[in-house]
C-alpha positions, 0 to 999 in steps of 0.5 A: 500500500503506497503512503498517499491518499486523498480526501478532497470533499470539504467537511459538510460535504464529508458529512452529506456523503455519510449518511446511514440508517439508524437502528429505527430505520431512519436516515441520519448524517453523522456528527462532527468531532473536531471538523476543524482537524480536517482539512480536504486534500489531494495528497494526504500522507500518514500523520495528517488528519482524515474523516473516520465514521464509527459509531458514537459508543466510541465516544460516549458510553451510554450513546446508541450504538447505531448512532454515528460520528464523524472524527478527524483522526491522524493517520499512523495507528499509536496505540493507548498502551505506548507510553512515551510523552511524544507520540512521534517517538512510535518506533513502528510504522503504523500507518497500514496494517497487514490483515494476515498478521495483525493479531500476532503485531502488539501495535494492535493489540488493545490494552453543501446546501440544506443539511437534509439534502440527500448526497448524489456526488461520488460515492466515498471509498471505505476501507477497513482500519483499526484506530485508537485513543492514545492520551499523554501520560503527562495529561494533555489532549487525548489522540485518536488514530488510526491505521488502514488494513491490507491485503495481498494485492489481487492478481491484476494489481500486483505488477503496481504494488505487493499490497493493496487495501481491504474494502469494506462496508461501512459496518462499524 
């Protein structure tokens, strides 16, 4: 998996484009958690911030679990147990994931216009990932993060790279 993305829809936009059904059936759109993280861009790079739609428990406890947010998370997965006051001191590249071993890595381990307007610009690339929160041990803003999960290339995309992203749904 190369190291550049892009995410070039504004925020609002972002947010029109992510609309689900809630366990009532009824369609909503995603909140947003820090928009002012964003920004839209053409070439994004690991460490640079990204919309991640999942659900609202991340966040709140008691929240409905088919309710979803919006957050503005820096790509390059630092896990909650690393415990160094400056999250760039991450001795691994955590910004892709290989499906095969992730469970055997201990990186991932645990420890517009009118709001209501229905979206009808492209349809947004999902890929799976993993993320975290990540707080200073000193105190500080806690850091959510997240890495993309990879595949063995398919067989027509193997000549470009070895590795490909895992698409998905958007089950959260």
């Amino acid at each position: 998996m190369c190291g550049r993305t892009a995410c070039a829809l504004g925020a609002d936009r972002i947010r029109r484009a992510c609309v689900y059904r809630d366990n009532h059936g009824r369609t909503r759109q995603p909140e947003w958690r820090d928009a002012d993280k964003y920004s839209p861009s053409y070439n994004k790079s690991p460490q640079s911030n990204s919309p991640v739609l999942v659900s609202r428990r991340h966040f709140e406890k008691d929240a409905d679990s088919s309710e979803r947010v919006l957050a503005a998370m820096r790509w390059g997965l630092v896990p909650a147990w690393f415990r160094e006051a400056d999250p760039s001191k991450m001795q691994y590249k955590t910004s892709n994931c290989c499906s095969d071993t992730m469970m055997e890595k201990p990186s991932y381990k645990a420890d517009g216009k009118d709001d209501d307007e229905e979206w009808k610009g492209w349809k947004l690339l999902t890929m799976a990932g993993i993320f975290d929160c990540w707080e200073p041990p000193d105190g500080g803003d806690a850091l959510y993060t997240y890495t993309i999960i990879t595949v063995d290339a398919s067989k027509g995309l193997s000549d470009i790279h070895h590795r490909q992203v895992r698409m998905t749904g958007c089950g959260l």
